[in-house]
N, CA and C of each residue as an Amber inpcrd file, in Angstrom:
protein
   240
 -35.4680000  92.4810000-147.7550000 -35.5320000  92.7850000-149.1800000
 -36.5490000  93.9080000-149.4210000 -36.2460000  94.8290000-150.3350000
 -37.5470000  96.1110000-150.5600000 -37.5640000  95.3260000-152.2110000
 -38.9320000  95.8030000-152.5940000 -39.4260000  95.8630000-153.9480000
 -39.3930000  97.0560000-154.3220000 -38.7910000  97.1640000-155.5140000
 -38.9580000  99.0230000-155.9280000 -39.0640000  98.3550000-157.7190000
 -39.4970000  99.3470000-158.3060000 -40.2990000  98.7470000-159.8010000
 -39.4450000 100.0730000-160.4780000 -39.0010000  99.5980000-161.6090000
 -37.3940000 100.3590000-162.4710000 -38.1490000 100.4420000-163.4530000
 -37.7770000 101.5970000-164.2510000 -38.0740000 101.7790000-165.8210000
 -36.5450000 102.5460000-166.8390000 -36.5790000 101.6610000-167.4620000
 -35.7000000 102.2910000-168.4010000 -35.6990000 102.7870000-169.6390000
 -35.1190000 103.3000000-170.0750000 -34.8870000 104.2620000-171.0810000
 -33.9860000 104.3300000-171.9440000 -34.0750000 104.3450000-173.7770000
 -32.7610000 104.5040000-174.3990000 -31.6660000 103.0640000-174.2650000
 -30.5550000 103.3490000-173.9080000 -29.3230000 102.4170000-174.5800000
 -29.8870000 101.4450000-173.5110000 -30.0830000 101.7100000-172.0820000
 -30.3050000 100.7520000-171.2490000 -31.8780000 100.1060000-171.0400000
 -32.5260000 100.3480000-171.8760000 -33.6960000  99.4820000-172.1440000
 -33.2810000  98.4890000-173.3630000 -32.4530000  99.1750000-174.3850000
 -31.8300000  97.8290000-175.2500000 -30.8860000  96.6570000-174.6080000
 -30.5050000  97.4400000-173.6710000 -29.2370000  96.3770000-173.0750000
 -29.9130000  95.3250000-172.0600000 -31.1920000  96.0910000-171.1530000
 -31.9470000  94.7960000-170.2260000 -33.0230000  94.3000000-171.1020000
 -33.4510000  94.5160000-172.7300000 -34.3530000  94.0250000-173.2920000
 -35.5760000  93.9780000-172.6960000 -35.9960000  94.9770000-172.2370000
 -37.2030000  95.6920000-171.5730000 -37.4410000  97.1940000-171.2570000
 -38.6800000  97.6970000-170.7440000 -38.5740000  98.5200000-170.9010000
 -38.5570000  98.8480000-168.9680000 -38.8650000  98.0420000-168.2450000
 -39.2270000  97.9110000-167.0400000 -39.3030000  96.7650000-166.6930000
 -39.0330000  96.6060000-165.2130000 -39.6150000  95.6980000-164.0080000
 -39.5090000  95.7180000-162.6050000 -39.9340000  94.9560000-161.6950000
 -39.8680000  94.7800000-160.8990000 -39.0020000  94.1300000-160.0550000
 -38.1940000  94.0840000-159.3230000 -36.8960000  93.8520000-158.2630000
 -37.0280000  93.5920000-157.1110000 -36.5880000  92.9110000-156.3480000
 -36.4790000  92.6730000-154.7070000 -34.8040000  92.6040000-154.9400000
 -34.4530000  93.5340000-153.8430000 -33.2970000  94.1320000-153.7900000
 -32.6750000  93.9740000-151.9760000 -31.5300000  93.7420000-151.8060000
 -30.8260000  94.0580000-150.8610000 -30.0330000  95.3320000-150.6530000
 -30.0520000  95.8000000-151.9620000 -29.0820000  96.7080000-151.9630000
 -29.7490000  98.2950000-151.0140000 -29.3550000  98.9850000-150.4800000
 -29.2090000  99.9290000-149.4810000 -29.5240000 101.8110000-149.8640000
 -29.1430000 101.8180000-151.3600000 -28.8690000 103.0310000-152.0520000
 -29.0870000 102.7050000-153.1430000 -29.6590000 103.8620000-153.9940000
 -29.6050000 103.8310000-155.5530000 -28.2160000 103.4040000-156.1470000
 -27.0880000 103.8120000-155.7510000 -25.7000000 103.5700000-156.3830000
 -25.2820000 101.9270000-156.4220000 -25.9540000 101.3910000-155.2540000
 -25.5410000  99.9260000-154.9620000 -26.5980000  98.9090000-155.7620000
 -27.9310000  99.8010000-156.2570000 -28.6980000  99.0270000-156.4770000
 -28.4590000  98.9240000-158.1790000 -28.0260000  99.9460000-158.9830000
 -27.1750000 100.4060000-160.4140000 -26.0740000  99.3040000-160.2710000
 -25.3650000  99.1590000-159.3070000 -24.4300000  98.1870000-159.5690000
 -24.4880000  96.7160000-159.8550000 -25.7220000  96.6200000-158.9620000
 -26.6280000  95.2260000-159.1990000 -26.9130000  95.1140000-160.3110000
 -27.6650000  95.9710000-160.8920000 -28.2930000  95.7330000-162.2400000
 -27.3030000  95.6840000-163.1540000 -26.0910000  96.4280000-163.3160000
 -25.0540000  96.4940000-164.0330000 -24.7690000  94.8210000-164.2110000
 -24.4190000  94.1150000-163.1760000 -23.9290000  92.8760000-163.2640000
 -25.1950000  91.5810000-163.6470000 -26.4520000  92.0620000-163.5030000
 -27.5850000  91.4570000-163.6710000 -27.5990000  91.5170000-165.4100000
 -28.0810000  92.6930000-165.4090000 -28.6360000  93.0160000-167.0900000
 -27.4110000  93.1700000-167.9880000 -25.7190000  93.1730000-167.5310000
 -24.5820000  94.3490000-168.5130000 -24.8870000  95.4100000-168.9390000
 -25.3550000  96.0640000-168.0450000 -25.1970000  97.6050000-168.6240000
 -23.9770000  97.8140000-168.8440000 -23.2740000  98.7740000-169.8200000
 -22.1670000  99.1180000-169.8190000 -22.0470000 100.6250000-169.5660000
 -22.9050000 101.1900000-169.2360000 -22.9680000 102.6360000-168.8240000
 -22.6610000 103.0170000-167.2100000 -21.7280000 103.6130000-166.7180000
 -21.5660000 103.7700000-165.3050000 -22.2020000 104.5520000-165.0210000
 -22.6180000 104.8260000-163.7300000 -23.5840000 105.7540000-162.9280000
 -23.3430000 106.8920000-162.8830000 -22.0220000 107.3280000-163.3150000
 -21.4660000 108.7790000-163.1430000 -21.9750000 109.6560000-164.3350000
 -22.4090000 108.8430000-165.2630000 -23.0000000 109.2110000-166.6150000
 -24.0940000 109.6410000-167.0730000 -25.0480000 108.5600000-165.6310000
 -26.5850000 108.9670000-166.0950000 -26.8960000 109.7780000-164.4740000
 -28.4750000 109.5650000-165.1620000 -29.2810000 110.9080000-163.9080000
 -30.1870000 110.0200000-163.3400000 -30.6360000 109.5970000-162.4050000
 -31.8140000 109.0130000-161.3380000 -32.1690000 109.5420000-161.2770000
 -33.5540000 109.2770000-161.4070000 -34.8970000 109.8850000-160.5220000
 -35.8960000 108.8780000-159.9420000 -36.5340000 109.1380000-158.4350000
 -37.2390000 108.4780000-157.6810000 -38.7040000 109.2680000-157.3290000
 -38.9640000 108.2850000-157.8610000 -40.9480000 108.9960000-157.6020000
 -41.2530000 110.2280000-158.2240000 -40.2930000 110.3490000-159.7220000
 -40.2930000 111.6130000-160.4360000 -39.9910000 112.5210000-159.7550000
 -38.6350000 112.8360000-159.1220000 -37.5860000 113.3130000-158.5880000
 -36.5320000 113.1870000-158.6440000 -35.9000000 113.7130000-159.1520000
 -34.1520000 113.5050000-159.2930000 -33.4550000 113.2290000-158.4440000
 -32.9120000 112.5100000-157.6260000 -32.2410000 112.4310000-156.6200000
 -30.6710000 112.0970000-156.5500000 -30.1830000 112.1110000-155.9410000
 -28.8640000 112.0640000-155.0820000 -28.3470000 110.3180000-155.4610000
 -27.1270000 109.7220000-155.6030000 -26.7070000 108.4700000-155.8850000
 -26.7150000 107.7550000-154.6130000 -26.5880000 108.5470000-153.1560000
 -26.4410000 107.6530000-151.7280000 -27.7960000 107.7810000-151.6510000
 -28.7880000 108.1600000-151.9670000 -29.8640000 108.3250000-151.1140000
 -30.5030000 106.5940000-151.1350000 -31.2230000 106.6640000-149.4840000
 -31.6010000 105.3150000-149.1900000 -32.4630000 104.7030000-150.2160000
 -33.1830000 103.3830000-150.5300000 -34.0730000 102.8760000-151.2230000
 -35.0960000 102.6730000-150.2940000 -36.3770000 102.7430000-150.7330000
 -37.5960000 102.7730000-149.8260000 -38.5480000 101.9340000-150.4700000
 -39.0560000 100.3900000-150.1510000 -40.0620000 100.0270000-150.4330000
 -41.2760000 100.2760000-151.6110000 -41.0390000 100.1100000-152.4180000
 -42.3010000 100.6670000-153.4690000 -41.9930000 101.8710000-153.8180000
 -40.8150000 102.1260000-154.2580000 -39.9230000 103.4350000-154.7450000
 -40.1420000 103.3170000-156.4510000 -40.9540000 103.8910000-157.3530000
 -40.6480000 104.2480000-158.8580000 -38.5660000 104.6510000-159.2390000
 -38.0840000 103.8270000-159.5370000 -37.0590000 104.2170000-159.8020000
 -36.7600000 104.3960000-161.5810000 -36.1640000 105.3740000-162.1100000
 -35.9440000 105.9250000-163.4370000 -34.2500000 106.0190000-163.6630000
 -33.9800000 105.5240000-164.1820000 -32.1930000 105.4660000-165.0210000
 -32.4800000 106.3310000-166.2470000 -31.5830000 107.2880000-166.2410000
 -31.5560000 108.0170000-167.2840000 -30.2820000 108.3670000-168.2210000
 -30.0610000 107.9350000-169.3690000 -29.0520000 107.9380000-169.4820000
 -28.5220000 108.8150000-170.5700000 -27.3590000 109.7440000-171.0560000
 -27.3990000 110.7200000-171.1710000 -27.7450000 110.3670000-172.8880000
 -28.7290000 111.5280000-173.3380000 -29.1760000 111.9820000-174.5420000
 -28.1750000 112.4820000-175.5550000 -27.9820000 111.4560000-176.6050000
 -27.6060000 111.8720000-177.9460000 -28.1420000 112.3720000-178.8680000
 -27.4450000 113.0410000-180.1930000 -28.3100000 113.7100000-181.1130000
 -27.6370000 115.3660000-181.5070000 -28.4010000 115.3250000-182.6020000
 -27.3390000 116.2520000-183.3250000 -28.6840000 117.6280000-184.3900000
């Protein structure tokens, strides 16, 4: 299991009723670990939609998960 500590933002901080936490995860990749949470919290936003970033870095949807990783869901900005 890795621990990596999530913060969210916008529609998907209303939807997990937080703004952050902490996780022990099996999952392998950012994409697998979004899917988790999807079925954990109902997000209804798919991954193809928003932007990741890790350790305030944008990264890639396969890239591995690493132990004590800052992970950020970003999801796309409305407004007029």
């Amino acid at each position: 299991m890795i621990l990596v500590h999530l913060q969210y933002y916008a529609q998907l901080r209303e939807q997990a009723g937080m703004s952050g936490e902490q996780v022990n995860t099996a999952a392998s990749s950012l994409r697998e670990l979004y899917e988790e949470l999807r079925l954990r919290r109902g997000f209804s936003l798919a991954a193809e939609v928003l932007k990741v970033a890790v350790n305030a870095q944008f990264s890639a949807w396969d890239r591995p998960l690493r132990d004590g990783d800052t992970i950020v869901f970003i999801p796309p900005v409305a407004g007029g």
